[in-house]
N, CA, C and O of each residue as an XYZ file, in Angstrom:
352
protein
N      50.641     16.005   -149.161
C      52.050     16.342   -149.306
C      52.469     17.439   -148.320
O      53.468     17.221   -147.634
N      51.570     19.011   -148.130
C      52.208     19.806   -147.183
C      52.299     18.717   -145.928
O      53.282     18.248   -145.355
N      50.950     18.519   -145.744
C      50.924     17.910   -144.313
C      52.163     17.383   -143.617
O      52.618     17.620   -142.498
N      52.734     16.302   -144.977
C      53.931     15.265   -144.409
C      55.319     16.227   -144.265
O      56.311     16.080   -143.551
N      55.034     17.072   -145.059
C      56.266     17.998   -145.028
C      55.988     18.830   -143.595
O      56.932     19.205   -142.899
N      54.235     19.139   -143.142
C      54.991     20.067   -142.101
C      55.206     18.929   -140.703
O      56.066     19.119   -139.843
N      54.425     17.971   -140.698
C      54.685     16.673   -139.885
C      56.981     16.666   -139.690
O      57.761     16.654   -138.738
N      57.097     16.681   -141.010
C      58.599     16.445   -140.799
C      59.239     17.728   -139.906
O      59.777     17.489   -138.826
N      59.138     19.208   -140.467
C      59.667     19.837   -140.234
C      59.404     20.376   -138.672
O      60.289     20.911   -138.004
N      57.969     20.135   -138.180
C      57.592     20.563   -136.927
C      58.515     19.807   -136.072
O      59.333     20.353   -135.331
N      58.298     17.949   -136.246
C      59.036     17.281   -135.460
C      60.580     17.362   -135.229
O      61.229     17.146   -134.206
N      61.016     17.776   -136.614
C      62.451     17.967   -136.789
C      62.859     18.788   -135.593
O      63.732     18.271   -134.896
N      62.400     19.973   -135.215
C      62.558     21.224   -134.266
C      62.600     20.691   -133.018
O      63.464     20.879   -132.161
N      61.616     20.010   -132.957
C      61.785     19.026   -131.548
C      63.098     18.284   -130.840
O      63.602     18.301   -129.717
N      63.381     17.614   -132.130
C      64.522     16.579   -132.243
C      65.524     17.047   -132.140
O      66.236     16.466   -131.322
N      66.164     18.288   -132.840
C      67.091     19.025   -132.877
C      67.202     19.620   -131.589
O      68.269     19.604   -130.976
N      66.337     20.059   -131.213
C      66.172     21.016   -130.170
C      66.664     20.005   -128.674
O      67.433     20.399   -127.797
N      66.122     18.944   -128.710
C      66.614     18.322   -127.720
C      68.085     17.658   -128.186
O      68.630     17.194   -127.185
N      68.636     17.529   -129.007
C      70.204     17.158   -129.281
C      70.855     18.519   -128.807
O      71.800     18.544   -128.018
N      70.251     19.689   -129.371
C      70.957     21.076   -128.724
C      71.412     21.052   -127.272
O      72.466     21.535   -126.860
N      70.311     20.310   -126.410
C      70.214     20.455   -125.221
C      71.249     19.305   -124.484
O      71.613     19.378   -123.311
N      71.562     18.428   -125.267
C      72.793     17.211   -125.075
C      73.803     17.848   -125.540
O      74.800     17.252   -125.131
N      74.210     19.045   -126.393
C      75.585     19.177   -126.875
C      77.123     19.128   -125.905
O      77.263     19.030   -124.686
N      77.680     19.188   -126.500
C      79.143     18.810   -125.905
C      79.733     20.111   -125.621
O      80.382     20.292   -124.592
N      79.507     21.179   -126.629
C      80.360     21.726   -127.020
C      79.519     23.443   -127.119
O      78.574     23.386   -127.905
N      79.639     24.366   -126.709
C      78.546     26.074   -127.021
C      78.790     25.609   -128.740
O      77.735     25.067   -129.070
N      79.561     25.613   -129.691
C      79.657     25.793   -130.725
C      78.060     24.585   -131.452
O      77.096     24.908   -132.146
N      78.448     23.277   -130.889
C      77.688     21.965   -131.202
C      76.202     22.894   -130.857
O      75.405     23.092   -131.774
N      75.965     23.368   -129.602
C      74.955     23.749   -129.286
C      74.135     24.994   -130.343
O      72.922     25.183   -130.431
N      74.706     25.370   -130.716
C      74.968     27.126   -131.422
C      74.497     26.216   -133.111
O      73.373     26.363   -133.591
N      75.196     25.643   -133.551
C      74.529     25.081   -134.507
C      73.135     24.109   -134.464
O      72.191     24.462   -135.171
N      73.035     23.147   -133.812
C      71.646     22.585   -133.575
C      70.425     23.534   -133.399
O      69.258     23.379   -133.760
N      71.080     24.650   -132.685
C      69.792     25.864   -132.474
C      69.457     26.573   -133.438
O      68.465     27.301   -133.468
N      70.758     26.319   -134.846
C      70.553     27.442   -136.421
C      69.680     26.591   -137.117
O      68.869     26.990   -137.952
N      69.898     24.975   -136.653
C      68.700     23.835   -137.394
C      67.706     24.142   -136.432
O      67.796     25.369   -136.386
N      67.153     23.941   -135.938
C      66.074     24.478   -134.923
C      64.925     25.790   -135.162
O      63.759     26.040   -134.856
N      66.279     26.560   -136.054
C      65.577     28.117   -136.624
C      65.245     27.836   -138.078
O      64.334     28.468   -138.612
N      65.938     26.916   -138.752
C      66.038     26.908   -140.152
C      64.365     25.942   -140.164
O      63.576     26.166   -141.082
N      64.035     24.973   -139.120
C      62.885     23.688   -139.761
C      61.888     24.520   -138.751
O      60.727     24.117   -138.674
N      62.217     25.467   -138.105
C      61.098     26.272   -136.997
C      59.848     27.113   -138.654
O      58.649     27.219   -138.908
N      61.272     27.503   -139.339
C      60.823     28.761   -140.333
C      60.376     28.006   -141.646
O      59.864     28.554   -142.622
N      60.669     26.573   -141.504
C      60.380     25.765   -142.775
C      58.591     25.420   -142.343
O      57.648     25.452   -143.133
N      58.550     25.159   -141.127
C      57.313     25.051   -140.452
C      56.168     26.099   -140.256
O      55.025     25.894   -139.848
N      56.819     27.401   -140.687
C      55.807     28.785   -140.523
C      55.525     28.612   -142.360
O      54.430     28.933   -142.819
N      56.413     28.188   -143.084
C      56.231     28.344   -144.277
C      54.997     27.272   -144.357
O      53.901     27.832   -144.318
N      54.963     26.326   -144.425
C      54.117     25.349   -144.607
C      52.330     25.661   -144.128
O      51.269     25.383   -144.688
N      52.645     26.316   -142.922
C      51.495     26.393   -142.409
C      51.324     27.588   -143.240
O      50.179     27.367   -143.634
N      51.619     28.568   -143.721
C      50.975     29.523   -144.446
C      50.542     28.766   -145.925
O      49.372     28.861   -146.296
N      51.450     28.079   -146.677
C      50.711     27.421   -147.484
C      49.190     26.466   -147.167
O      48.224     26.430   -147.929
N      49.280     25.941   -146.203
C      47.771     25.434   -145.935
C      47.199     26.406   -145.434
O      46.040     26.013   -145.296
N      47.257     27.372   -145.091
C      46.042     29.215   -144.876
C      45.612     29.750   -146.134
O      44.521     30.140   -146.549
N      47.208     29.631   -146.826
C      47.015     30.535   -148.119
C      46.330     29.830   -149.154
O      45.405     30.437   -149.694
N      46.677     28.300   -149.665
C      46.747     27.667   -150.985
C      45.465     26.845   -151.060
O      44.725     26.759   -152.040
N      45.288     26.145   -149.652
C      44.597     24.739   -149.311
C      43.486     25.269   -148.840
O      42.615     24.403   -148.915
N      42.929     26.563   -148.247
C      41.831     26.740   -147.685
C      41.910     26.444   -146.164
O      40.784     26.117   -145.789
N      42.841     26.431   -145.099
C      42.642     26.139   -144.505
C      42.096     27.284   -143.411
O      42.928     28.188   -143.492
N      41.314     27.576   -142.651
C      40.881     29.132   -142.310
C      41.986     29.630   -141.244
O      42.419     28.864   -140.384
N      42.492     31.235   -141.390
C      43.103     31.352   -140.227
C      42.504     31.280   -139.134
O      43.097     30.916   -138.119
N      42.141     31.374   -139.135
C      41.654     31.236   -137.132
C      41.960     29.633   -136.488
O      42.121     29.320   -135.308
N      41.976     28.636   -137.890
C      42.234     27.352   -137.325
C      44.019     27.181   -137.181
O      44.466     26.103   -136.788
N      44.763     28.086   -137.457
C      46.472     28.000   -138.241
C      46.728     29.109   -137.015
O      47.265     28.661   -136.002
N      46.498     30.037   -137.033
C      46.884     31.402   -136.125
C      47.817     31.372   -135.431
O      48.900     31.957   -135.460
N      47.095     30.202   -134.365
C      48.058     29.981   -133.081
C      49.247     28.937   -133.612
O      50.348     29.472   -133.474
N      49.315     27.862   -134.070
C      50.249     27.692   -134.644
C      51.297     28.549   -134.846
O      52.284     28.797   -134.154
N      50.782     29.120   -136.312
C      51.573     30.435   -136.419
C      52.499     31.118   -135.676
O      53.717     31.215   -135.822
N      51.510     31.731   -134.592
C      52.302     32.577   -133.806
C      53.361     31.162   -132.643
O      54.473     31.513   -132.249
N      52.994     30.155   -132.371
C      53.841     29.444   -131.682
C      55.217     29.223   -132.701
O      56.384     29.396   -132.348
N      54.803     28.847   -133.892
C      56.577     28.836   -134.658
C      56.784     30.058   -134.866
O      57.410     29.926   -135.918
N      56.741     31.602   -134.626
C      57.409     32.969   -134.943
C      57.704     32.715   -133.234
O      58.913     32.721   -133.001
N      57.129     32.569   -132.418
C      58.085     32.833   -131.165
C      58.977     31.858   -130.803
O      59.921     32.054   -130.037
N      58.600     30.381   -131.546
C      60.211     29.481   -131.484
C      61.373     29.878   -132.174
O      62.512     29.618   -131.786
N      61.002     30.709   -133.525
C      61.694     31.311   -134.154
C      62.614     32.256   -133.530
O      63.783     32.436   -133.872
N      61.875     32.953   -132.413
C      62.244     34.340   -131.834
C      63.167     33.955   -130.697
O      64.260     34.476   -130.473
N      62.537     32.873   -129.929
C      63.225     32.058   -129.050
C      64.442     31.612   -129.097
O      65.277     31.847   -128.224
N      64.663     30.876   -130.203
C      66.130     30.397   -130.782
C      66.831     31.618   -131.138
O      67.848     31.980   -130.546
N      66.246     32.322   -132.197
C      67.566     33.483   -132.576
C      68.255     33.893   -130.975
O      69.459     33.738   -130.767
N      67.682     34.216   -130.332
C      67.944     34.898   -129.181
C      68.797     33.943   -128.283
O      69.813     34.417   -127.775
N      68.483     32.688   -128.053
C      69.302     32.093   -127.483
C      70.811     31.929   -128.262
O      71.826     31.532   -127.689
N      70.745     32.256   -129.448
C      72.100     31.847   -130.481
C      72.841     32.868   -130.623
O      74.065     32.851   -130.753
N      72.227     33.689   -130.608
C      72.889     34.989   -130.232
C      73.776     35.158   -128.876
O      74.985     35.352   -128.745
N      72.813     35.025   -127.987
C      73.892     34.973   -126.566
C      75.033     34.047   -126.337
O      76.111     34.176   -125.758
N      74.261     32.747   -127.186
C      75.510     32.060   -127.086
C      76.936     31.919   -127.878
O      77.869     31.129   -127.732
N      76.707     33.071   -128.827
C      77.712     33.415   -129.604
C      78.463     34.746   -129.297
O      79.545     35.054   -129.795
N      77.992     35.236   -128.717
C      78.168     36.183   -127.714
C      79.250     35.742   -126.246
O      80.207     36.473   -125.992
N      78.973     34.567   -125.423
C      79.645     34.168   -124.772
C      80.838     33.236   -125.504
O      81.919     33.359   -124.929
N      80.849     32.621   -126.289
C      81.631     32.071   -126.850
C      82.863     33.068   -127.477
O      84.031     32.719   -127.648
N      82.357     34.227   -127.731
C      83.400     35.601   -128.656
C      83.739     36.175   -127.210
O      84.548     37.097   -127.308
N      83.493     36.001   -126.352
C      83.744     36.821   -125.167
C      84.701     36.506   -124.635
O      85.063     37.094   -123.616
């Protein structure tokens, strides 16, 4: 069950992330990137449940880990600027 859930949510980020990159519109864009942050952070959750619950060892999760906190970090930052140029 995590698995399929983090299978969904990893890919989701992907998917989104490249519709972000087709948007029409800074606003269109600005939201796809808040889904992007929302299934990035649904995806850090998951993987801590298989560290924490399932046994899975950190050292095998880690990098993971740290790759969805800097997609995490990645997006805020881009959504920011672009809300930033958009108020400007």
């Amino acid at each position: 069950m995590i698995g399929r859930q983090l299978l969904r949510s990893g890919t989701s980020v992907a998917a989104n992330f490249r519709e972000a990159s087709r948007a029409r519109t800074t606003s269109e864009f600005i939201s796809k990137l808040e889904v992007c942050i929302q299934e990035a952070d649904e995806t850090d959750l998951w993987l801590e449940l298989l560290r924490d619950d399932c046994g899975i060892s950190n050292e095998k999760i880690k990098d993971l880990l740290l790759e969805a906190n800097e997609l995490i970090s990645i997006f805020v930052t881009m959504v920011k600027r672009s809300k930033a140029t958009l108020n400007s």
